[in-house]
C-alpha positions in Angstrom: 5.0 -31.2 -24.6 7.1 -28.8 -26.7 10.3 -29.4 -28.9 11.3 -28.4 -32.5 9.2 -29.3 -35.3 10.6 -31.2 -38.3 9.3 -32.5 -41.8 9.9 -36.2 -41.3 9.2 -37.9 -44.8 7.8 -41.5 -44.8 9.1 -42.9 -48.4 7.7 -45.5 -50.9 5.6 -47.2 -48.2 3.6 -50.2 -50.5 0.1 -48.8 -50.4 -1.5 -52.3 -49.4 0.9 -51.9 -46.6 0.6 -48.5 -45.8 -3.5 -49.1 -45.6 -3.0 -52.2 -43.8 -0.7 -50.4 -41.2 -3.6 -47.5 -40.5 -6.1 -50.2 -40.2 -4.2 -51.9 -37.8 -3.7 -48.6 -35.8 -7.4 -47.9 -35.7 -8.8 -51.4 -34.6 -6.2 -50.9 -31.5 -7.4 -47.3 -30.6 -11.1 -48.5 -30.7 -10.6 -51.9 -29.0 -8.4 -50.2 -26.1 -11.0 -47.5 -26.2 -13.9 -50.0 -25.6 -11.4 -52.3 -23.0 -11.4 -49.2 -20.6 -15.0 -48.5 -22.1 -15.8 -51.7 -20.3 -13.6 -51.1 -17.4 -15.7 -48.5 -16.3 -18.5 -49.4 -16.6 -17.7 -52.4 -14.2 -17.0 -55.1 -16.9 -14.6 -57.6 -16.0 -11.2 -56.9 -18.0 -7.7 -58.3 -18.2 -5.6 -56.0 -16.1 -2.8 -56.5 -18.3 -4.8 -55.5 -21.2 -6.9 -52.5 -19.2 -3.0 -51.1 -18.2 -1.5 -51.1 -21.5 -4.7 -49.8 -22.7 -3.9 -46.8 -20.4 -1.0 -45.8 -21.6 -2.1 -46.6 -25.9 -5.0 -44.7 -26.0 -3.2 -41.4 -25.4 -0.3 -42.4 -27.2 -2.1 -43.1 -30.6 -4.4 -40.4 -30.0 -1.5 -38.3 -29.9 0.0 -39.4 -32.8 -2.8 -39.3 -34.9 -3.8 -36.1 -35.3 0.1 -35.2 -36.3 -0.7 -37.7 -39.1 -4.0 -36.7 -40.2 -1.9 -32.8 -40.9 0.2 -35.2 -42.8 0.9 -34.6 -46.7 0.1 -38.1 -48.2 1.5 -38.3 -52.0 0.6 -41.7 -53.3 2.0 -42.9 -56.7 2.8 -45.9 -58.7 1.4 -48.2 -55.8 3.3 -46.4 -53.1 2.4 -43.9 -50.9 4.8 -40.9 -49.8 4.1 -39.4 -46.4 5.6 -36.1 -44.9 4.3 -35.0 -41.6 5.6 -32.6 -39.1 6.7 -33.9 -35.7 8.3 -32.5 -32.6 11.6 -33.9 -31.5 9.9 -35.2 -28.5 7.7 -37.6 -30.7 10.8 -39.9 -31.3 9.7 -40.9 -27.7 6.4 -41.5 -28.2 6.9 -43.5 -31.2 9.3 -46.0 -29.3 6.9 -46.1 -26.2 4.2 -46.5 -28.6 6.2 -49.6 -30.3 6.6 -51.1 -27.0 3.2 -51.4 -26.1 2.3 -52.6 -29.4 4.6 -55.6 -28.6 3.4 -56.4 -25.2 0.2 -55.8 -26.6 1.0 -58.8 -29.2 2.0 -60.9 -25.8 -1.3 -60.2 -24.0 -3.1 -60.8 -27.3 -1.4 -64.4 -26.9 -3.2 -65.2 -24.2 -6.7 -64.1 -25.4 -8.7 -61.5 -24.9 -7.5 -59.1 -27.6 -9.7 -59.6 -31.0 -7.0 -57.3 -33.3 -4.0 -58.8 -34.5 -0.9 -57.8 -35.8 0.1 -58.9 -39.2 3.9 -59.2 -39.1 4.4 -56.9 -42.1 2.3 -54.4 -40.2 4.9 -54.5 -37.1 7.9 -54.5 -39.2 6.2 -51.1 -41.0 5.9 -49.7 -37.0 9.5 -50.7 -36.1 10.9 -48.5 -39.5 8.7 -45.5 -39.0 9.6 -45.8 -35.5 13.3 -45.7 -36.3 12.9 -43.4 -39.5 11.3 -41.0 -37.4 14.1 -41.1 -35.2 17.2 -40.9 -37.2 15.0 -37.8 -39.6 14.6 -36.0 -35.8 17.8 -36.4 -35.9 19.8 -34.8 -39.0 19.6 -38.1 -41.2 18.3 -37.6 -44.6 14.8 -39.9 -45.9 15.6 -43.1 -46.5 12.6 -44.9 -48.5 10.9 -48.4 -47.0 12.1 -51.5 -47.9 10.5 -54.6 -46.8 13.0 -57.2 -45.2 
């Protein structure tokens, strides 16, 4: 995939949050890991769960190794991240945010051990849409939690 590269800052996230939100992220990418894990080696799996575990897996994978480059500035409770993405990652965040919240539907069924603390997906939804609006032209605009 190619596109520009731009700084995209990530303001005043709480740090509670902000470690709450990576933890959240990483129990997905290792439960979808093991789900298709399982999958292939014959275990019976939710097909829902095995498809959107498909199309996650990549998706986060993808995403975190742009935020691991990331500059992380924490103060005063609050953590500050800049990390460059590529124009073309505005799309990958909102695909990633969709499967997230089908991933919260299947979860309702069973099946799925991590869950989604509703401060968690309402941090996903703004750095979805920060992301977006910094790609572009908009200035930062720090978190706020509604």
């Amino acid at each position: 995939m190619s596109g520009s590269i731009h700084r995209v800052v990530l303001a005043d996230l709480p740090t509670p949050l902000f470690d709450a939100t990576l933890g959240y992220l990483g129990d997905v990418l290792r439960e979808c890991q093991l789900v298709l894990l399982g999958r292939e080696q014959g275990a019976e799996v939710d097909p829902d769960l095995a498809t959107l575990a498909e199309g996650l897996v990549p998706d986060l994978e993808e995403l975190r190794g742009r935020f691991q480059a990331a500059d992380i500035i924490g103060q005063d409770g609050h953590r500050t991240v800049a990390v460059d993405l590529r124009s073309t990652d505005a799309g990958t965040l909102a695909h990633l945010h969709v499967q997230l919240a089908q991933l919260r539907f299947v979860g309702r069924r069973g099946g799925v051990l991590v869950a989604a603390d509703p401060a968690v997906t309402q941090v996903l939804a703004w750095v979805r849409d920060e992301a977006a609006e910094q790609l572009n032209g908009r200035a930062a605009r720090p978190f706020r939690a509604v």
